[in-house]
C-alpha atoms as one frame of an Amber mdcrd trajectory, in Angstrom:
protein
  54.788  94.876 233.967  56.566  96.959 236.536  58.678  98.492 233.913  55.549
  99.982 231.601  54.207 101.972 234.555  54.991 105.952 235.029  56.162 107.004
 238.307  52.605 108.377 239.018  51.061 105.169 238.257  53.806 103.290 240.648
  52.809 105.365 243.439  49.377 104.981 243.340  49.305 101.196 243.257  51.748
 101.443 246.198  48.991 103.669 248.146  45.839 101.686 246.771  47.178  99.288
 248.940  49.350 101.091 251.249  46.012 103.085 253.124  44.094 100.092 253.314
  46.838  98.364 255.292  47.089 101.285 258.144  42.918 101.078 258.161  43.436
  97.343 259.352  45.949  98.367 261.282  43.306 100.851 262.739  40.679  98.100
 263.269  43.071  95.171 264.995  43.694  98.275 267.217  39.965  99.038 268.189
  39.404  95.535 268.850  41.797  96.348 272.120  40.215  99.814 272.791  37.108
 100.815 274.576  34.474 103.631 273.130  34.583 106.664 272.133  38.388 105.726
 271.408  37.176 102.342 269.760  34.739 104.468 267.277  37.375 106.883 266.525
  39.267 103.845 265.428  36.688 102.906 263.598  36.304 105.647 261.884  39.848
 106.162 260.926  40.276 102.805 259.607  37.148 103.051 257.090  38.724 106.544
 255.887  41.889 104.977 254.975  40.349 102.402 253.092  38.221 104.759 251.094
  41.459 106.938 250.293  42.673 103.688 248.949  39.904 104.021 247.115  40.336
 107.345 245.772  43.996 106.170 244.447  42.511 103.569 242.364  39.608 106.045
 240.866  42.597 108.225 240.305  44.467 105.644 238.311  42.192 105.401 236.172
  41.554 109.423 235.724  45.002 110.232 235.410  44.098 113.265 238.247  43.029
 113.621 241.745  41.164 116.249 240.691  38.884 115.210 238.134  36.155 114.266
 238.047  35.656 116.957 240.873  33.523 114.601 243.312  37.050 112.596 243.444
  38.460 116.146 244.407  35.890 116.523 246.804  36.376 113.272 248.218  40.048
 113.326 248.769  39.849 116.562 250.463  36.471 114.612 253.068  39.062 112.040
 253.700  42.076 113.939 254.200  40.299 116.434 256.533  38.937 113.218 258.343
  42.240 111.136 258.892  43.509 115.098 260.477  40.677 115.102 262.533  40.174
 111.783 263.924  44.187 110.901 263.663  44.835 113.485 265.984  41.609 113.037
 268.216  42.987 109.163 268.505  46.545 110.900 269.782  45.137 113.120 271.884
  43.277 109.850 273.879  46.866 107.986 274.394
C-alpha cells in the first residue's frame, strides 16, 4: 500500500496523525497546569487536532489551497498554534 502513495500523499498521512499526537500531548499537559496557562493548553491542543484535520481534507483535494475555506483554515490554525505556542512559552 505504502508503495502506491506519492511523496505528498506520504506526508500527509504522517501529519494527519502526527498534529493530533502533539494536541494530546497538549491536553495530558493542561491536566498538570493551572488557568489561564491550562486554557492556552487547551486551546493549542484542539488547533492541532483540527490541522490534522486540514491534512486529511487536503488528501483528498490534492491542495492546501483549494477549496479556499481549507486555505483559510490552515492559515486560522497556523496563526493560532504561533500565537498560543508562544503565549504557552512565554508562561514557563
Amino acid at each position: 500500500m505504502l508503495d502506491n502513495l506519492s511523496p505528498f500523499e506520504l506526508i500527509n498521512w504522517g501529519e494527519v496523525f502526527l498534529w493530533p499526537i502533539i494536541g494530546c500531548m497538549c491536553f495530558l499537559k493542561a491536566v498538570k497546569e493551572k488557568n489561564p496557562k491550562r486554557i492556552q493548553l487547551c486551546i493549542l491542543g484542539l488547533t492541532f487536532f483540527v490541522f490534522g484535520l486540514t491534512d486529511y481534507i487536503e488528501l483528498r483535494t490534492g491542495a492546501w489551497w483549494r477549496p479556499f475555506g481549507l486555505l483559510v483554515l490552515n492559515a486560522l490554525c497556523l496563526s493560532s498554534i504561533v500565537f498560543f505556542g508562544v503565549k504557552v512559552l512565554h508562561n514557563r
